[in-house]
Z-matrix of the N, CA and C atoms (Angstrom, degrees):
N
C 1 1.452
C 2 1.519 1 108.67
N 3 1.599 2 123.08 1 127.39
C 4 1.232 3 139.39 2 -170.23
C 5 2.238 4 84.89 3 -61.89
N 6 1.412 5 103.12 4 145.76
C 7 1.750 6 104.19 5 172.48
C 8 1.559 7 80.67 6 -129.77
N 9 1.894 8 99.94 7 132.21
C 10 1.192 9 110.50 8 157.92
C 11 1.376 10 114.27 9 -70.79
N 12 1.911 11 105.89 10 158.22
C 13 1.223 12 105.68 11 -164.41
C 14 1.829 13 97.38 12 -114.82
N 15 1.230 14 124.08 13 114.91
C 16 1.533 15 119.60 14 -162.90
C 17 1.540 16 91.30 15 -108.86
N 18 1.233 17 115.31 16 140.57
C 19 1.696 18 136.84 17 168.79
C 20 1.638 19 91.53 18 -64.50
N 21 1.582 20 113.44 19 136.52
C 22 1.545 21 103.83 20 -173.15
C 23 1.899 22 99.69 21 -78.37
N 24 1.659 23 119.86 22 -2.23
C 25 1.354 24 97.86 23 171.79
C 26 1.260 25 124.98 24 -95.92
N 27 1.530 26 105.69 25 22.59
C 28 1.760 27 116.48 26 159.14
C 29 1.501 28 131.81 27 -54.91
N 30 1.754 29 81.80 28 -43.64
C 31 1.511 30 119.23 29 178.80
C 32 1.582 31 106.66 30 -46.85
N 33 0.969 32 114.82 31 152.78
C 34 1.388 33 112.84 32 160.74
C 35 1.321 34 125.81 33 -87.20
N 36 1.485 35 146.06 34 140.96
C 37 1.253 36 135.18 35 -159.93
C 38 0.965 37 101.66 36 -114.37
N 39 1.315 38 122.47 37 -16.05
C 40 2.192 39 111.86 38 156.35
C 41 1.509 40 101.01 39 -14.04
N 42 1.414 41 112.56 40 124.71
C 43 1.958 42 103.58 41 165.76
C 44 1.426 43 102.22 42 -68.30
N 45 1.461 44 132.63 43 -22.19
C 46 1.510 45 123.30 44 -168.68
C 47 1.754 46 113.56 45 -107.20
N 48 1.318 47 114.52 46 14.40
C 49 1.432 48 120.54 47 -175.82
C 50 1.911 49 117.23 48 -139.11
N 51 1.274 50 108.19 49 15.82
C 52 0.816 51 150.66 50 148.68
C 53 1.647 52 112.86 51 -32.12
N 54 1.525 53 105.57 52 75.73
C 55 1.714 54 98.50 53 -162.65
C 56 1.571 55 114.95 54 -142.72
N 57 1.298 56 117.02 55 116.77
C 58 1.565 57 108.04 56 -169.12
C 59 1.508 58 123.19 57 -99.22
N 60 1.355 59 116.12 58 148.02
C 61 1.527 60 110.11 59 -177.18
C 62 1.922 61 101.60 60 -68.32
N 63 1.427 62 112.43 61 153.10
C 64 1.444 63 110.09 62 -174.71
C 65 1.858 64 93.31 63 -64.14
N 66 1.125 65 108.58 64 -36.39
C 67 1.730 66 91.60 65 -168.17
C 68 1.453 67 107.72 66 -90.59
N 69 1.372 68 131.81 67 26.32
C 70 1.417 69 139.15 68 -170.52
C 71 1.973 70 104.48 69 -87.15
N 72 1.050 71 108.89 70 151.93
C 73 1.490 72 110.39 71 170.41
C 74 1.433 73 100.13 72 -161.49
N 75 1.812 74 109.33 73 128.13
C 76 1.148 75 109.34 74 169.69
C 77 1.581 76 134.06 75 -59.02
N 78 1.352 77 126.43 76 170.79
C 79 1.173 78 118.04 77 144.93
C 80 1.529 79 131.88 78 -167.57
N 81 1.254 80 121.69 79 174.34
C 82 1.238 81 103.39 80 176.78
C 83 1.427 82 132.70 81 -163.39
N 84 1.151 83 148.37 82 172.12
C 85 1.422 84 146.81 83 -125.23
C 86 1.338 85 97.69 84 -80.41
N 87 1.326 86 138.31 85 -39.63
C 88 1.377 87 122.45 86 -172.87
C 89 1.223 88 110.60 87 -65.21
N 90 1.615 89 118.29 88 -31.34
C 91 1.681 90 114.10 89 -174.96
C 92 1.340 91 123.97 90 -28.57
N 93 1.440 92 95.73 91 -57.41
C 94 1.733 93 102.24 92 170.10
C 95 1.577 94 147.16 93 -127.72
N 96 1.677 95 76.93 94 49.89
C 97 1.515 96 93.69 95 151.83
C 98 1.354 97 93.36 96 -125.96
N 99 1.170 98 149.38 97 -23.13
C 100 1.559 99 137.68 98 163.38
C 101 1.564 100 99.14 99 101.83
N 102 1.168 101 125.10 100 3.84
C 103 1.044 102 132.96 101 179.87
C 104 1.840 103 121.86 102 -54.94
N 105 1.447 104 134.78 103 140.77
C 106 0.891 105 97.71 104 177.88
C 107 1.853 106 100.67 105 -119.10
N 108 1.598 107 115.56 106 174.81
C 109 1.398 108 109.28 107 -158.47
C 110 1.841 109 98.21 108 -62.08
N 111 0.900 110 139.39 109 -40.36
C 112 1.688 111 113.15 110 -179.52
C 113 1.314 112 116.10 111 -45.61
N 114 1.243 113 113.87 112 -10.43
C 115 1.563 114 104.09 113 -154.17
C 116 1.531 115 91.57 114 -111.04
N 117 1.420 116 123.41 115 12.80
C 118 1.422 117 125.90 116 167.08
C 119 1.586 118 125.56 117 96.89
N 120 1.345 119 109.63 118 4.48
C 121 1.352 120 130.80 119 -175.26
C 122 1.869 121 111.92 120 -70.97
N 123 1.317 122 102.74 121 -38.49
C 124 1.317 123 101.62 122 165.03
C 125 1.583 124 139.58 123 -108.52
N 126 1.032 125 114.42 124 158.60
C 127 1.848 126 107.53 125 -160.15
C 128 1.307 127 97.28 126 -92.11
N 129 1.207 128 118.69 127 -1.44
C 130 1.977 129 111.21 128 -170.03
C 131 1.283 130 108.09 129 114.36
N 132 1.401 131 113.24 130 -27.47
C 133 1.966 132 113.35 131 170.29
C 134 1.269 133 119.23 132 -40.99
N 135 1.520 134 121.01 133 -50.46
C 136 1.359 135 147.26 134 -166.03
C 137 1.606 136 96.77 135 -79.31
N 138 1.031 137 116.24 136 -92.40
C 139 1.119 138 109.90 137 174.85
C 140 1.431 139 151.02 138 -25.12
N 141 1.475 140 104.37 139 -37.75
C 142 1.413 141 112.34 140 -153.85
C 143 1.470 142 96.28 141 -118.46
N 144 2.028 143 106.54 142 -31.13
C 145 1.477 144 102.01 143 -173.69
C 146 1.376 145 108.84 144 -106.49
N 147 0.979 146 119.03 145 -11.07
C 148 1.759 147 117.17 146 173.74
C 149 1.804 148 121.54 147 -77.31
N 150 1.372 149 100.18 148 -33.78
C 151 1.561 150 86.21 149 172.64
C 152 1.577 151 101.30 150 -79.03
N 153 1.080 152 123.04 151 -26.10
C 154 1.779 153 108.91 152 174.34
C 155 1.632 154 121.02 153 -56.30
N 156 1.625 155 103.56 154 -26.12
C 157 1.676 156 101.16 155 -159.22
C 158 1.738 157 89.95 156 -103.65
N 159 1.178 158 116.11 157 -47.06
C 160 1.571 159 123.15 158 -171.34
C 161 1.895 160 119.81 159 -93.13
N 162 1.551 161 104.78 160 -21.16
C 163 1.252 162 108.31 161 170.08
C 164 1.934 163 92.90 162 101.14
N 165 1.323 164 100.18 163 143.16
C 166 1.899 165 102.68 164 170.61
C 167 1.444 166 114.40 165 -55.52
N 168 1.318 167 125.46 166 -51.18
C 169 1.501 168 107.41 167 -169.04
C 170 1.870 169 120.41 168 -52.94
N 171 1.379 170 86.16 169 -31.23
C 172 1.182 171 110.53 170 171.10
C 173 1.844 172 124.81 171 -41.06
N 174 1.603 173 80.45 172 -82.98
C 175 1.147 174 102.35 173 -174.61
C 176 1.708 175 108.48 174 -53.68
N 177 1.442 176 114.35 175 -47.31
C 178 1.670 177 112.30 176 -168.91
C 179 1.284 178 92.59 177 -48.40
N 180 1.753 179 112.38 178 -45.96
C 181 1.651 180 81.85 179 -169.24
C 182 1.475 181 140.22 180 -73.41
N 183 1.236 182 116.62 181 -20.66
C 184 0.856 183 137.32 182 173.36
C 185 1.511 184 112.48 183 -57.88
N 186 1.860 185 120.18 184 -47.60
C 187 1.374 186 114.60 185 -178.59
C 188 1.572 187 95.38 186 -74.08
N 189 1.657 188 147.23 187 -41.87
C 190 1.034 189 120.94 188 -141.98
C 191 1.110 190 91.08 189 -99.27
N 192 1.139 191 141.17 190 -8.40
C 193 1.822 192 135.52 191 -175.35
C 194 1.920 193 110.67 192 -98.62
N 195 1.605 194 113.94 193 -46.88
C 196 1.384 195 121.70 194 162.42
C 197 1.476 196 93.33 195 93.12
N 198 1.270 197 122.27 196 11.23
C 199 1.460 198 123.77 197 166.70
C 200 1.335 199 112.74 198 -26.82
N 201 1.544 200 117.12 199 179.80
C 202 1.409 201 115.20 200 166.52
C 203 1.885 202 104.92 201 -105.69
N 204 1.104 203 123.29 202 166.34
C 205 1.593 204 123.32 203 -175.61
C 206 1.578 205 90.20 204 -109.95
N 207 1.385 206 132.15 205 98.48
C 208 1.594 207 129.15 206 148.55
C 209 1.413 208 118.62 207 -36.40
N 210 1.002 209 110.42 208 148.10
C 211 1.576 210 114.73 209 -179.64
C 212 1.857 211 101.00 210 -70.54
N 213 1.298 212 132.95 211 -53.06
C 214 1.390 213 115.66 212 173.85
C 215 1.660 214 104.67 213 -63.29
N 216 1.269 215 141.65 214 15.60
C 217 1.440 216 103.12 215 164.66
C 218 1.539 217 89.19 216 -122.73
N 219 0.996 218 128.09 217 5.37
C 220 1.699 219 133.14 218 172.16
C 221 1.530 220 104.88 219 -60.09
N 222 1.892 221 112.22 220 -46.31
C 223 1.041 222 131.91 221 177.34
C 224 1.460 223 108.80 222 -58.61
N 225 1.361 224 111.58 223 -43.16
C 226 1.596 225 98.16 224 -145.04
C 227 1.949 226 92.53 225 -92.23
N 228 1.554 227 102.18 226 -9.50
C 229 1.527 228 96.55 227 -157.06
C 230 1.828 229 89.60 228 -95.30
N 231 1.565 230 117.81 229 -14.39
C 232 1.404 231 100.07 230 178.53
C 233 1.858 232 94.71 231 125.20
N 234 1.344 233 105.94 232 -47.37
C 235 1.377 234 99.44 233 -178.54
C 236 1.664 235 127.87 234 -48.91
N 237 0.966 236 112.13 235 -47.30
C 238 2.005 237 106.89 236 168.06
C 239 1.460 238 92.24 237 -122.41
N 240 1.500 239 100.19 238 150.54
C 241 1.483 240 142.51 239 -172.05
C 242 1.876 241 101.64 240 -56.89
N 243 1.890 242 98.72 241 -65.79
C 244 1.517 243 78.52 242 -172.61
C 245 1.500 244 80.69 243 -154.25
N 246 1.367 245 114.27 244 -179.43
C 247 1.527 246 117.01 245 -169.18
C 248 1.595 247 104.91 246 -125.95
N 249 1.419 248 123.93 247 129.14
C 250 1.426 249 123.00 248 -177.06
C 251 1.608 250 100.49 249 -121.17
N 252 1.731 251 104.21 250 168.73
C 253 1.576 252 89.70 251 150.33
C 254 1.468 253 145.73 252 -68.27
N 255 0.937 254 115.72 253 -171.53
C 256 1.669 255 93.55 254 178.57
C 257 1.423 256 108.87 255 -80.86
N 258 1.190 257 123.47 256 -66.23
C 259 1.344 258 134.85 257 148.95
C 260 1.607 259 118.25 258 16.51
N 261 1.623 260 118.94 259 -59.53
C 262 0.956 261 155.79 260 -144.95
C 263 1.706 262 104.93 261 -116.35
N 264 1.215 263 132.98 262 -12.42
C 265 1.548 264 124.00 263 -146.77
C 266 1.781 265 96.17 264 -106.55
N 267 1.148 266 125.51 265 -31.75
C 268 1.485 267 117.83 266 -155.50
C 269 1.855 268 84.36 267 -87.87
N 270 1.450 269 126.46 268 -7.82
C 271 1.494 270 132.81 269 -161.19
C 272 1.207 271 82.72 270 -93.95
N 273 1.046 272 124.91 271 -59.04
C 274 2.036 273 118.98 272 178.41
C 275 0.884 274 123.34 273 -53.41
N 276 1.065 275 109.37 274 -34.75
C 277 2.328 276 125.41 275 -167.30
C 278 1.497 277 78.98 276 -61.43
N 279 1.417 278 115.25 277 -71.94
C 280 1.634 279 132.63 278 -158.14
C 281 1.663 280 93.53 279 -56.88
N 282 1.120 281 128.10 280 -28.65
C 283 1.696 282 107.82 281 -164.75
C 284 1.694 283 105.79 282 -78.23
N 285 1.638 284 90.36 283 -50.58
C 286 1.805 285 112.76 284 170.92
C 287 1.510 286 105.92 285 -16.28
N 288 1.801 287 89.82 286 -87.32
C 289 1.287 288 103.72 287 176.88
C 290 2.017 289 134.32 288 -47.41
N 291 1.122 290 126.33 289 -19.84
C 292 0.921 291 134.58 290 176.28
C 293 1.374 292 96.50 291 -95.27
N 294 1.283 293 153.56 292 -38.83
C 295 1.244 294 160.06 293 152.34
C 296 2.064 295 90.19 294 -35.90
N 297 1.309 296 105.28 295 -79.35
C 298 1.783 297 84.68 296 177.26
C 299 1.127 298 142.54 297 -73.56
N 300 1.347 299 116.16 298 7.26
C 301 1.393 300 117.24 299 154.42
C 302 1.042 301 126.12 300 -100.74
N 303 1.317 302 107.67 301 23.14
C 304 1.907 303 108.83 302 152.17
C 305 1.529 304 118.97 303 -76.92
N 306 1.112 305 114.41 304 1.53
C 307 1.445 306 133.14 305 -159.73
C 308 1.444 307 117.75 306 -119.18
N 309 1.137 308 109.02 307 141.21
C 310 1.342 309 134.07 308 -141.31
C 311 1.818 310 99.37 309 -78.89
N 312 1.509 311 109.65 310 91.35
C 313 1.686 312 121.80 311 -165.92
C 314 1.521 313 94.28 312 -37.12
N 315 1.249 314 112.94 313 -72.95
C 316 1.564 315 105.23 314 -177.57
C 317 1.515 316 136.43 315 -69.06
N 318 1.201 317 89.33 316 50.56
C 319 1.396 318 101.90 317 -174.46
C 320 1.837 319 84.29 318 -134.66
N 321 1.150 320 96.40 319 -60.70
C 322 2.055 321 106.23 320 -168.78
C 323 1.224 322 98.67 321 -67.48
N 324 1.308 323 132.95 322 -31.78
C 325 1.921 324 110.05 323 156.55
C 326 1.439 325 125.79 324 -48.09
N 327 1.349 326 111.85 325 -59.43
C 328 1.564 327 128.01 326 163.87
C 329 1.443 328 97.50 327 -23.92
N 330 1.541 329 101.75 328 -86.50
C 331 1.411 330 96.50 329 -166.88
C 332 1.215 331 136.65 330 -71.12
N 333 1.446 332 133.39 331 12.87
C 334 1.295 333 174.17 332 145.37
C 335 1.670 334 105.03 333 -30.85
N 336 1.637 335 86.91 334 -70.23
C 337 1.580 336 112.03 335 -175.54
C 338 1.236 337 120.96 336 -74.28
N 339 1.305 338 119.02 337 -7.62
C 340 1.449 339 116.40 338 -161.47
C 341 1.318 340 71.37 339 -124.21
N 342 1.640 341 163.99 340 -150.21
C 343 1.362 342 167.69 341 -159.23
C 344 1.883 343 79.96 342 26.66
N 345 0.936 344 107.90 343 -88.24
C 346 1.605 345 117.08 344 -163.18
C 347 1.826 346 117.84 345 -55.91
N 348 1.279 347 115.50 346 -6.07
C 349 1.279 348 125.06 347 154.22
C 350 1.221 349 114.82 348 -78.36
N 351 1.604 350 109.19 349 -57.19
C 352 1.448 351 115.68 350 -143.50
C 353 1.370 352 116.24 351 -64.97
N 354 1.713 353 131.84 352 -4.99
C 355 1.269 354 117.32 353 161.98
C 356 1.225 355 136.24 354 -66.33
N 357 2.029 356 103.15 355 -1.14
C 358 1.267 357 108.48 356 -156.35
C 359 1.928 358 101.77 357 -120.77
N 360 1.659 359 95.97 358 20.29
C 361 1.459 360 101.59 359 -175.47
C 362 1.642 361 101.33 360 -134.27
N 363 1.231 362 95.65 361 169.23
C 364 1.609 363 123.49 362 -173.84
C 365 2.086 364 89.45 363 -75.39
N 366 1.074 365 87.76 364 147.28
C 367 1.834 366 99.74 365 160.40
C 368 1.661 367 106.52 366 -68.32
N 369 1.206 368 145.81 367 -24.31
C 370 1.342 369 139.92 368 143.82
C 371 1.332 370 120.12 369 -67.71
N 372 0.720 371 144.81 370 -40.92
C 373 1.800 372 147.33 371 -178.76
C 374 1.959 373 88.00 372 -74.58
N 375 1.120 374 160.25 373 -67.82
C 376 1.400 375 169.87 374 -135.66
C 377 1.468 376 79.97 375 -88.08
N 378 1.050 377 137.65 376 -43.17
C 379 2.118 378 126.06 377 -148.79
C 380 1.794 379 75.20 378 -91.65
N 381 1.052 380 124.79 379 -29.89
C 382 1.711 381 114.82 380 -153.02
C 383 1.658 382 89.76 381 -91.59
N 384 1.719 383 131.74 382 -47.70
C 385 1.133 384 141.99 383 -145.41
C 386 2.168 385 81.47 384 -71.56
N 387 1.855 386 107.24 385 -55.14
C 388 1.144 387 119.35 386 -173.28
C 389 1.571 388 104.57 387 -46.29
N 390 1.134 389 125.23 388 -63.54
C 391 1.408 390 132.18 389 -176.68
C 392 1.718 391 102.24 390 -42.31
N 393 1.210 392 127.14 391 -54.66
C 394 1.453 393 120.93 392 -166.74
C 395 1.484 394 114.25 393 -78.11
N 396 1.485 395 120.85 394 -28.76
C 397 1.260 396 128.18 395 171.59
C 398 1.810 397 109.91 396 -64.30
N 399 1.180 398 99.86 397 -52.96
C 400 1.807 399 94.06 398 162.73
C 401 1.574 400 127.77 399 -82.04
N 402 1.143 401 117.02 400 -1.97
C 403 1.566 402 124.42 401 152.68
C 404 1.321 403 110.01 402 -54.90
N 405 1.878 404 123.86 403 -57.48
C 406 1.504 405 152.38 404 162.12
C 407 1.561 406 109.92 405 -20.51
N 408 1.870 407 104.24 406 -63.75
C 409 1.206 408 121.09 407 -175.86
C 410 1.354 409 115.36 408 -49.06
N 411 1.411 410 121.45 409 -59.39
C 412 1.006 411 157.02 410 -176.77
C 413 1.242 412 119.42 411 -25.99
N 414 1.584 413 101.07 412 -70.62
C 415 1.328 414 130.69 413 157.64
C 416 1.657 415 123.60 414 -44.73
N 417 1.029 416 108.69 415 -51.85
C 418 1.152 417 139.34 416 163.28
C 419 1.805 418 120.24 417 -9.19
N 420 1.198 419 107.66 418 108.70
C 421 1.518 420 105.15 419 175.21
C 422 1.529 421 123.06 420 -63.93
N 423 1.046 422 96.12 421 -29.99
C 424 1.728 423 108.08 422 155.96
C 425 1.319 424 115.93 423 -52.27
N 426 1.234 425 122.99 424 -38.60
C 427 1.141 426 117.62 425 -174.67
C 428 1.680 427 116.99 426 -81.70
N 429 0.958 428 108.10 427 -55.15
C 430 1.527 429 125.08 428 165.48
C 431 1.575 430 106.00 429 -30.86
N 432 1.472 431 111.84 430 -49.72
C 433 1.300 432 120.27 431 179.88
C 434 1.721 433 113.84 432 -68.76
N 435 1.270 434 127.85 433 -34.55
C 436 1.652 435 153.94 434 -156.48
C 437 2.025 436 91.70 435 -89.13
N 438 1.655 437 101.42 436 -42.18
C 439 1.415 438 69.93 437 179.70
C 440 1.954 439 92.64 438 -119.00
N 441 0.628 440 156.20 439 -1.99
C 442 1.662 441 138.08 440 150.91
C 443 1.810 442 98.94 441 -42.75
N 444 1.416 443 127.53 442 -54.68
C 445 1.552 444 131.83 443 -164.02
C 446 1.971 445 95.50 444 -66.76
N 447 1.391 446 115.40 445 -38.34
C 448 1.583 447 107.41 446 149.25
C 449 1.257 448 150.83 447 -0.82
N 450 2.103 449 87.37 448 -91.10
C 451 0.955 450 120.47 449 -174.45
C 452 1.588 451 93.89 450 -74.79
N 453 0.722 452 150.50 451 -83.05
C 454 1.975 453 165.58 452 161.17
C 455 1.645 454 95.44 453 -12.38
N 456 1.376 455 127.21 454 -25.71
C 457 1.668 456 101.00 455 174.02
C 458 1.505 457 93.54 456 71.60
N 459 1.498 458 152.25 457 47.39
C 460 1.171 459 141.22 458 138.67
C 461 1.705 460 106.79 459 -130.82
N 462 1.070 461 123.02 460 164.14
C 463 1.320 462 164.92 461 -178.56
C 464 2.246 463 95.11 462 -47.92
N 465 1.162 464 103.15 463 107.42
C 466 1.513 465 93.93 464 168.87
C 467 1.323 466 139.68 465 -71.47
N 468 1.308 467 125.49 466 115.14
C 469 1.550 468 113.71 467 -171.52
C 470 1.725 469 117.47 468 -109.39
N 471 1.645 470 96.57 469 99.69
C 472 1.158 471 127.02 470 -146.77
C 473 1.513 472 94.59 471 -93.26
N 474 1.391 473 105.18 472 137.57
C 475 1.752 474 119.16 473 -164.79
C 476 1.656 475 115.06 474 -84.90
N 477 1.814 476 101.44 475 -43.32
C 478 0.932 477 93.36 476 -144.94
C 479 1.756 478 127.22 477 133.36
N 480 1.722 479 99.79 478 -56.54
C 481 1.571 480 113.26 479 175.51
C 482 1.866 481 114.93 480 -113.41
């Protein structure tokens, strides 16, 4: 079976929408020049963002070999969320996403920032960063709104503030 070959900035970079066609395979510019990143082939994507999303063993191999990433091991290694048909994939993106915007924006920044910080903090600095981001929530007119729409048995219509 022919596997389409998708530029990974097709992809969506939502960390949570993150979704590959089953016949999709990444790829990318060093493949073929064989180049490896000292030698200037990569911008820091490769490097800096692949062992974060896929893990180093991973990733080395991937930069020093230039393989392609299948959509089932994209899945299994962390890199895309979940794998559909093609047919089928822009119908998921859209469900995902409408699935997260039922949700309370200032809340999914918070937690945005803290997932997307937290590799770069101590397990004490993250419990303290966590504590103030839900102090935020708290406060939060969103919130006020999240549980009155609760208590009332209707649908929350979340601002934002």
């Amino acid at each position: 079976m022919p596997r389409a070959r998708i530029p990974t900035s097709l992809c969506s970079w939502s960390q949570a929408s993150r979704a590959a066609s089953a016949q999709a395979s990444t790829w990318r510019t060093w493949r073929a020049a064989r180049l490896t990143t000292a030698a200037g082939s990569d911008t820091g994507a490769g490097s800096w963002l692949l062992p974060r999303q896929i893990g180093t063993p991973a990733a080395l191999r991937l930069l020093y070999t230039g393989d392609d990433l299948g959509a089932d091991e994209a899945v299994a290694l962390g890199f895309a969320a979940a794998v559909h048909p093609s047919d089928e994939l822009e119908k998921a993106a859209r469900e995902l996403a409408e699935r997260i915007a039922t949700a309370s924006p200032f809340a999914l920044a918070r937690t945005k920032q803290l997932v997307l910080s937290g590799a770069g903090r101590t397990m004490t600095d993250h419990v303290v960063a966590t504590r103030e981001a839900l102090a935020e929530c708290f406060a939060s007119e969103d919130h006020a709104e999240g549980v009155a729409a609760f208590l009332e048995r209707r649908p929350a219509r979340f601002t934002g503030r």
